[in-house]
N, C-alpha and C positions, 0 to 999 in steps of 0.2 A: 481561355483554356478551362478545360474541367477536370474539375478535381474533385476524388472519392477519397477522406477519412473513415478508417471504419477502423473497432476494436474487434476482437474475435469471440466469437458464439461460445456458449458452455460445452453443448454438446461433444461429444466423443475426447474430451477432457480428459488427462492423465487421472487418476485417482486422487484425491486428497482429504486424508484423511485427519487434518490439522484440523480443521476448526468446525466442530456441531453444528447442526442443521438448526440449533435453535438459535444460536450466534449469527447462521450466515446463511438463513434460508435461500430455496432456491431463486425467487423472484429479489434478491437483494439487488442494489443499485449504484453505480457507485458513475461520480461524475465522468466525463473521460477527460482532464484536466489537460493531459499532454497533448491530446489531438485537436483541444480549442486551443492552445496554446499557438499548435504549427499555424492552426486555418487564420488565430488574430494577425499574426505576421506576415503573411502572404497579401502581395498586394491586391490593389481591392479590383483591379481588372478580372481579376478570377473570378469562376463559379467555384462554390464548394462547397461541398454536403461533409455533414460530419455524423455517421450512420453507427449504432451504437447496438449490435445486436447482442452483446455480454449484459448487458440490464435490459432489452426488451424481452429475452431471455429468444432470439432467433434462431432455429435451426440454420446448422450450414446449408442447406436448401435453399431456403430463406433468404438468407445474406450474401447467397450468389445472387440468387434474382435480384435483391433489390440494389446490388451493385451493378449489375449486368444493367435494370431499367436505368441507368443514371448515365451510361455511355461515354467513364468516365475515358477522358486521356492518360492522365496520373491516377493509379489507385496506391493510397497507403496507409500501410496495416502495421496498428500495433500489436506486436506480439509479447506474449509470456509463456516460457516453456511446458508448461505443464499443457498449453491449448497448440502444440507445435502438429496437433492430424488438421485442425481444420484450417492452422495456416496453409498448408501444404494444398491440400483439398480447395480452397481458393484460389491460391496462386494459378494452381495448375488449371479450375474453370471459369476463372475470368478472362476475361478478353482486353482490357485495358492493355494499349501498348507500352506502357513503362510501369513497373510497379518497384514499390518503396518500402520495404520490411524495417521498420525502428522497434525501440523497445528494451525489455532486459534479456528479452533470448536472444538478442545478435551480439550481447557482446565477449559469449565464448564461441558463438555458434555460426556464426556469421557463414563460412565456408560450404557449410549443409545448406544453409537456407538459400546461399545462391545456387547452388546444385539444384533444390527442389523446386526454383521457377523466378527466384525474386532477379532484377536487373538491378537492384542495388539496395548494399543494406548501410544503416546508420550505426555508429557507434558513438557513445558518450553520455554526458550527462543530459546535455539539452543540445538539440537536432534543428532550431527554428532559424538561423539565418544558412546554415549548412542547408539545410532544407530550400528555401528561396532560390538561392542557387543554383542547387537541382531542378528543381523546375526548369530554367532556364534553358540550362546546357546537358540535363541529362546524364549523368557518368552513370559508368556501370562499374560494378564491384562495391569494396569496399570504401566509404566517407567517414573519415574518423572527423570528428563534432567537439568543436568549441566554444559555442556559444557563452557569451558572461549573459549572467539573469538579470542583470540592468540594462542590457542593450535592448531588452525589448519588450512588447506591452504585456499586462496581463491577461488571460486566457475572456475573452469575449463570449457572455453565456448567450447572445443572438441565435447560435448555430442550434439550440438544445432547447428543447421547453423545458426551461428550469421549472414549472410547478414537477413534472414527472418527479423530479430527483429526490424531490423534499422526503427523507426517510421519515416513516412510522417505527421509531424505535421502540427496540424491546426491554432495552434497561434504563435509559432516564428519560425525562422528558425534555424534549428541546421546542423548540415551534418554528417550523421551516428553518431547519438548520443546513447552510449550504457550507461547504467544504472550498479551500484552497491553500494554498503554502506558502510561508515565508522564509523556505529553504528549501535547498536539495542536500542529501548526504549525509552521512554519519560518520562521525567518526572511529565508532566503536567497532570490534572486529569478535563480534559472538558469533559461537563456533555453528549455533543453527541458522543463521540467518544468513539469503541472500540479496541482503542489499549491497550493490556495486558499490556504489558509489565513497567512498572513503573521505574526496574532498566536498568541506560544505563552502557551498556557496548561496549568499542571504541577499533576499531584495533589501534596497533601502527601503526603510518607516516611511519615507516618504511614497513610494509605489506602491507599499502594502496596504499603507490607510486609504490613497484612494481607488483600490482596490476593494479595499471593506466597505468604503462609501457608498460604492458601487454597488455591489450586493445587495446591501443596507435598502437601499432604492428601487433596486429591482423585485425586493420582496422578501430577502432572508431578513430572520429576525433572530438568529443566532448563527456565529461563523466557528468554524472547526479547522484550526491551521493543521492539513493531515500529514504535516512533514514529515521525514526518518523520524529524526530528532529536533523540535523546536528551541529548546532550552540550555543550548549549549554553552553560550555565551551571553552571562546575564549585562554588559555592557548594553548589547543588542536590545534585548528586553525593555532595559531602562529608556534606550530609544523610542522603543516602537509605543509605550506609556503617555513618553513626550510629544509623541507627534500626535498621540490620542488626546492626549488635553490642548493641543494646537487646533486638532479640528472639530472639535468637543464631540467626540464618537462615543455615545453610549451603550449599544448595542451590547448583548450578550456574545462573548466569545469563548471558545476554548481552543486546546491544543494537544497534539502527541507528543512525549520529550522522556527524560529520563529521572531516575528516582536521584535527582539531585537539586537544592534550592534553595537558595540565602532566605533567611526570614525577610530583608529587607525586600526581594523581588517579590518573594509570596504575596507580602504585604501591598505593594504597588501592582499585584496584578488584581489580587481582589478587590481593589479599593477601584478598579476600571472594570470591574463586572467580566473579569472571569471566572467561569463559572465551575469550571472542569479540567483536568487532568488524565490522558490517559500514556498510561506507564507498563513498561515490559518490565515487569519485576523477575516472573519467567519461575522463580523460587523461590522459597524464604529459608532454605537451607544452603551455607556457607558448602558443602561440600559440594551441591551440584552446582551454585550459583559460578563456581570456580570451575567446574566441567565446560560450561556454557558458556566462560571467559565472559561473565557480567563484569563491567567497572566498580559494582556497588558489590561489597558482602551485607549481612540481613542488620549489625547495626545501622550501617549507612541505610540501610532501608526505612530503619526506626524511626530515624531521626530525621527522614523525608515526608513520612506519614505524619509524624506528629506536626513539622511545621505548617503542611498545607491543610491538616486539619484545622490547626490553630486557627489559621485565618480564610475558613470559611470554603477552601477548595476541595470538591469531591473528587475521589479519585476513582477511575475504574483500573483497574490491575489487570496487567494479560499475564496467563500464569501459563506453565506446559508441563504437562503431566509426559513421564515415559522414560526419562533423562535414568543410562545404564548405573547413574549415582545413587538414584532414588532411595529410599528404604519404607517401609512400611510404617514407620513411624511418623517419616516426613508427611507422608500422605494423613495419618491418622490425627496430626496437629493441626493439619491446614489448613481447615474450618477456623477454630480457636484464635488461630495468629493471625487470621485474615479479618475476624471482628474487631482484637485487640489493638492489628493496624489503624484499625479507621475505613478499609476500603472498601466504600459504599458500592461496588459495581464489579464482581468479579467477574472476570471471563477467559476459562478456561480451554484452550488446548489443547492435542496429543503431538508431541513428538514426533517428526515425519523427516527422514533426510532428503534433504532437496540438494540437487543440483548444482556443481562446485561450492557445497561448503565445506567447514572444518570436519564437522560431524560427518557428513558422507565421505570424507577423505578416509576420516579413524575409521568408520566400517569398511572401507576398503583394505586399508594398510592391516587391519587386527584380522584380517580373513574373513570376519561376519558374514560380506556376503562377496560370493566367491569368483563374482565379473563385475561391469563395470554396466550397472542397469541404465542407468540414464543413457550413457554414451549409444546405447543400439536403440533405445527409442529416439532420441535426440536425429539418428542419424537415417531410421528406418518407422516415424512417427506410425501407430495404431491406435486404433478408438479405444478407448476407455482402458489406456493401459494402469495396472495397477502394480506398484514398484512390491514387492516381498518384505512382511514384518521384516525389521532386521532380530527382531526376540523370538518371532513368531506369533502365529495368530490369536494363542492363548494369552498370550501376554497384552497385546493388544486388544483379546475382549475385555480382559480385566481392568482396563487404563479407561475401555470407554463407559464401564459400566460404574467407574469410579467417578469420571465428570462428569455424567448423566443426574449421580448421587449427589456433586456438588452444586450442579445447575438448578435442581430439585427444592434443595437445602436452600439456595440464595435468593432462589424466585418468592419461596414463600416466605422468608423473612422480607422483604423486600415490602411486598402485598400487605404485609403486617402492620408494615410502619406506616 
């Protein structure tokens, strides 16, 4: 049987106006980690192309055609709401007879997407024995997915020319830095963000390192765990240390996690060559930090920055300018407390509500804005739809002309040193 993975195109993309062009230029890349995951688990009878038009940067044109030349039988697409025109736009001109919509936009959306063409959509954390199945027997509608991340292999980079993915970063240096994860989920519940998933689920040390191995072999020479949250449970940590000195793995590593860390883990993680920390601090002001429903207020931040300075860990910080908390002074310090932090790598933000979160609820519930934006694109997708400041647009130029100012400021100290 044939089988078409593919991610979906930039093009006619909701607006997003979160993260600067200098952060997240257009040719950016990013692995398709879910979709080599389904293709490693599928048995090996299969054909199966895993077509990646979101980093080739493909027009929907494009990624018809070159789904259409592949003549799949199964086509399936990872969707994210913000790209919900060119899902739709594919479903409806491909030809494949069973098609497969997973991802984070099916799991409020699921009912639209089968209206707009899909024969069955995934919901859950992880889709890949759920998936198998399908194949097989084909249902239609909804397959709520329960896959454990120890039932099955790590994502198999054969399907992708891993040289493509190796980013040329803008703010540190890495040397073929390839990305994967040693969890799904957060636990955390901040009010901007849509990450689903609340429960975490962790490979064992043992699957992650020969997984790192693996990389290691194929040519990365720095790994990036790009979890929610990596650091949640420093038992874990102390694990995945030990199974590093069991298979004497030296390679440079880092991770995404949160601004919380025992000296002792800091300590056992740089002493195994990690190198980096990246961290949603999001603010260093306790009034918005509390808007945002962060875990951490800014001492607990203090006293995160200094331990992973201590022992040699750089951090980069994602900060988000725009929060209706804000004050002009916050912003006027930000500089100042971000040197006196330690963090070597800021990267800034705007403010943008997305799609069932807390923050889009409060704009809804406070009147801000006065229907329900998502739900008619969601339900009636357009090219390049762009949601409405909820301050408006003056306020919004001033936010970007504010981290324009900081990205300015950090480049050239950066340069300096």
């Amino acid at each position: 049987m044939k089988i078409v993975l593919t991610t979906l195109p930039k093009e006619g993309s909701a607006f997003n106006w979160v993260t600067p062009k200098y952060f997240y230029p257009d040719d950016s890349k990013f692995v398709p980690l879910g979709l080599l995951s389904l293709a490693s688990n599928l048995p090996s009878e299969h054909e199966i192309t895993v077509l990646d038009p979101n980093s080739f940067c493909w027009s929907i044109d494009k990624t018809i055609e070159e789904i259409e030349k592949q003549r799949p039988d199964i086509l399936g697409i990872s969707a994210v709401t913000l790209k919900a025109y060119s899902m739709v736009k594919i479903l409806k001109e491909t030809s494949a007879p069973y098609k497969i919509v997973g991802g984070p936009h099916t799991t409020n959306n699921s009912s639209s997407i089968l209206n707009q063409g899909a024969d069955a959509t995934f919901i859950g954390q992880l889709a890949d024995l759920e998936f198998v199945d399908a194949i097989k027997n084909k249902p239609k509608g909804i397959v709520y997915c329960n896959t454990n991340l120890n039932q099955i292999k790590f994502p198999n980079r054969k399907f992708i020319d891993i040289n493509f993915y190796y980013p040329s970063s803008i703010l540190f240096s890495a040397n073929n830095r390839m990305s994967t994860f040693s969890s799904v989920g957060c636990p955390h519940h901040c009010s901007f963000c849509d990450v689903q998933t609340k429960k975490i689920q962790r490979k064992s040390p043992e699957s992650l390192l020969e997984e790192m191995i693996y990389l290691q072999k194929i040519g990365a020479k720095s790994i990036h765990l790009m979890d929610d949250n990596f650091n949640t449970n420093e038992s874990y940590l102390e694990s995945i240390c030990s199974e590093m000195d069991k298979k004497e793995f030296y390679s440079e590593w880092s991770g995404r996690g949160q601004a919380k860390i025992s000296p002792h883990i800091a300590n056992m993680l740089s002493e195994r060559n990690f190198k980096r920390i990246h961290v949603g601090f999001e603010s260093l002001s306790d009034k918005t930090l509390k808007f945002f429903n962060k875990p951490q207020n800014f001492s607990q931040i203090q006293k995160f920055c200094e331990t992973t300075n201590k022992y040699g860990i750089d951090i980069l910080g994602y900060f988000i300018i725009g929060a209706p908390t804000e004050t002009e002074e916050d912003k006027h310090t930000m500089a100042q407390k971000i040197n006196d932090l330690g963090i070597k790598y800021p990267y800034i933000n705007i403010l943008q509500p997305l799609p069932n979160t807390e923050y889009y609820s409060f704009l809804l519930n406070e009147g801000i804005y006065k229907k329900d934006y998502w739900a008619e694109y969601i339900s009636n997708p357009v090219p390049d739809f762009m949601l409405p400041f909820p301050y408006g647009e003056k306020k919004w130029q001033e936010d970007a002309e504010f981290v324009n100012e900081m990205i300015n400021l950090f480049k050239e100290k950066n340069e300096n040193e």
